[in-house]
ROBAVEX-378708 format. One record per residue (C-alpha): residue in one letter; chain; x, z, y. Coordinates in nm, 4 decimals. Example, Ala and Ser with C-alpha at 12.3 -4.5 7.8 and 13.67 -1.06 7.14 Angstrom:
<sites>
A|A|1.2300|0.7800|-0.4500
S|A|1.3670|0.7140|-0.1060
</sites>
This chain:
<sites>
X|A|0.7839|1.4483|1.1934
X|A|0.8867|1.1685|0.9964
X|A|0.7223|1.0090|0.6724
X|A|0.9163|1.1909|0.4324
X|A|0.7883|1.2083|0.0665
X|A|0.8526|1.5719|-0.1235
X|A|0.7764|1.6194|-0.4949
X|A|0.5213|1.8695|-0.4475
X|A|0.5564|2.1002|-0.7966
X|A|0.2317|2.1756|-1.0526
X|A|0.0388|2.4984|-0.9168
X|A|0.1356|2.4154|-0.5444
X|A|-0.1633|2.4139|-0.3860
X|A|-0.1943|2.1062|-0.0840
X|A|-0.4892|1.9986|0.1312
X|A|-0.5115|1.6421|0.2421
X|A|-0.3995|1.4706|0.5377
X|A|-0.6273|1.4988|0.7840
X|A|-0.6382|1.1868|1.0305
X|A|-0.6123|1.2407|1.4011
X|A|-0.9072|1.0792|1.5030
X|A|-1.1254|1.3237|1.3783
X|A|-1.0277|1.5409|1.6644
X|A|-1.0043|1.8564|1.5063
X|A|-0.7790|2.0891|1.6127
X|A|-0.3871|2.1430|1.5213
X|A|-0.3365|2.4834|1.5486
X|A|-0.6869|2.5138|1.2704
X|A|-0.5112|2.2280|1.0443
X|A|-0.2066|2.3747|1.0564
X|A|-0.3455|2.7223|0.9245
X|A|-0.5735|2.5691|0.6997
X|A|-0.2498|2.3987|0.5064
X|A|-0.1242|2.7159|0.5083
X|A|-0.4371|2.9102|0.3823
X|A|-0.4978|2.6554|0.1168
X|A|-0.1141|2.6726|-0.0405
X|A|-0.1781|3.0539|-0.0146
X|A|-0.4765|3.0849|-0.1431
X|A|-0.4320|2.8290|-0.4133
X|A|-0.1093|2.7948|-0.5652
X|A|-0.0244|2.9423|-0.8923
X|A|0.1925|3.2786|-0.9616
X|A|0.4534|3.0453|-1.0517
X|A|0.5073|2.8766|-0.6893
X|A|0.4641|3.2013|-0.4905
X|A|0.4234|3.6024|-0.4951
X|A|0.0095|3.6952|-0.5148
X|A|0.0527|4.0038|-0.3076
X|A|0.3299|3.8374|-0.0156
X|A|0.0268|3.5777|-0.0110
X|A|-0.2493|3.8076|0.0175
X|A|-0.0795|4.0091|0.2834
X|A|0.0142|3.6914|0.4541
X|A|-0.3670|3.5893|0.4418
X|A|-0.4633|3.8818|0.5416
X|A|-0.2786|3.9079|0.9104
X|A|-0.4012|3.5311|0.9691
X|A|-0.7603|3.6670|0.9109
X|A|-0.6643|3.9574|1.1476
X|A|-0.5154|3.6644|1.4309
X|A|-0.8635|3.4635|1.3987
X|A|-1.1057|3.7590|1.4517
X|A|-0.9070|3.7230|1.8021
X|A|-1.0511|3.4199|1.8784
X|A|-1.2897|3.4720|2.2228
X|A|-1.6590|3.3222|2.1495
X|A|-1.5805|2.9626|2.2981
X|A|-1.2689|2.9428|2.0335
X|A|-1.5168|3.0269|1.7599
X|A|-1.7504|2.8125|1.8436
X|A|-1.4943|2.5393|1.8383
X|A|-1.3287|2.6274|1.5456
X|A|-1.6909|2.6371|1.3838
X|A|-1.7642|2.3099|1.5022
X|A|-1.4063|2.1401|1.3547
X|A|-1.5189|2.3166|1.0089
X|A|-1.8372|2.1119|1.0384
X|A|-1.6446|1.7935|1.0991
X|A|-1.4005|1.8834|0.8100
X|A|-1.6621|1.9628|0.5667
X|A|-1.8412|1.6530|0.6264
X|A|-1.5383|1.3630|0.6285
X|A|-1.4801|1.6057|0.3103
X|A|-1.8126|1.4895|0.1460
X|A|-1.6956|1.1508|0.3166
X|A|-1.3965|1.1233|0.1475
X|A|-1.5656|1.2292|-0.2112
X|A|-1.3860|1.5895|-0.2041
X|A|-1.5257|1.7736|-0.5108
X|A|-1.7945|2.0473|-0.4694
X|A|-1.5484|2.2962|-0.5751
X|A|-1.2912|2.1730|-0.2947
X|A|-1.5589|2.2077|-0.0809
X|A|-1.7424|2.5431|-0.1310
X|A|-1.3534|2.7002|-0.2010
X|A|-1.2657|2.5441|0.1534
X|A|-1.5669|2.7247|0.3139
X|A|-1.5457|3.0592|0.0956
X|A|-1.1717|3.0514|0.2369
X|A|-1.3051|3.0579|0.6062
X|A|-1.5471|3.2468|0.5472
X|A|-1.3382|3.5220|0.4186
X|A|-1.1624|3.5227|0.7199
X|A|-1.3776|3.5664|0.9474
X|A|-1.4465|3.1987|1.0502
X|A|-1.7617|3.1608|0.9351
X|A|-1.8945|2.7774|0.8578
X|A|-2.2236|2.6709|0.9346
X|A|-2.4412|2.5197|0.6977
X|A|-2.4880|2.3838|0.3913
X|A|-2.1708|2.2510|0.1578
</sites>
């Protein structure tokens, strides 16, 4: 994918770039950009119920991860959470990242 730049709109709801080196999965990013602009953007970018169903299913996929996919997934939440604090996400950022996995079943570890 190239470098493009979009003019993301007010009420969209985007989570950062998250650099390769940190070694966390793609298929987790990739849902968790999804989960966040879901879960986050206003009524005015998107439809709260076609959001909440769509939320809803990928919570449904992840309680289909075997035990050693948890455990990984668990383990990239860790890392995310703490290049979060890293990086100087907020505490709201933060706990609203967790409550998000939480809610679906991935459950993070520790404290925020």
């Amino acid at each position: 994918m190239g470098e493009e730049k979009y003019e993301v709109p007010d009420g969209a709801a985007v989570f950062p770039l998250i650099p390769v080196e940190l070694g966390i999965h793609p298929l987790l990013l990739s849902t968790l950009h999804a989960m966040v602009f879901l879960a986050g953007s206003s009524d005015e970018i998107l439809n709260e119920a076609a959001a909440n169903e769509a939320l809803d299913y990928m919570a449904a996929y992840l309680d289909r991860l075997s035990m050693a996919e948890s455990r990984r997934i668990r383990e990239d939440i860790q890392c995310l959470l703490s290049y979060g604090r890293e990086q100087g996400w907020s505490t709201e950022m933060l706990h609203s990242l967790k409550a998000l996995l939480d809610e679906s079943g991935v459950a993070a570890d520790g404290q925020i």
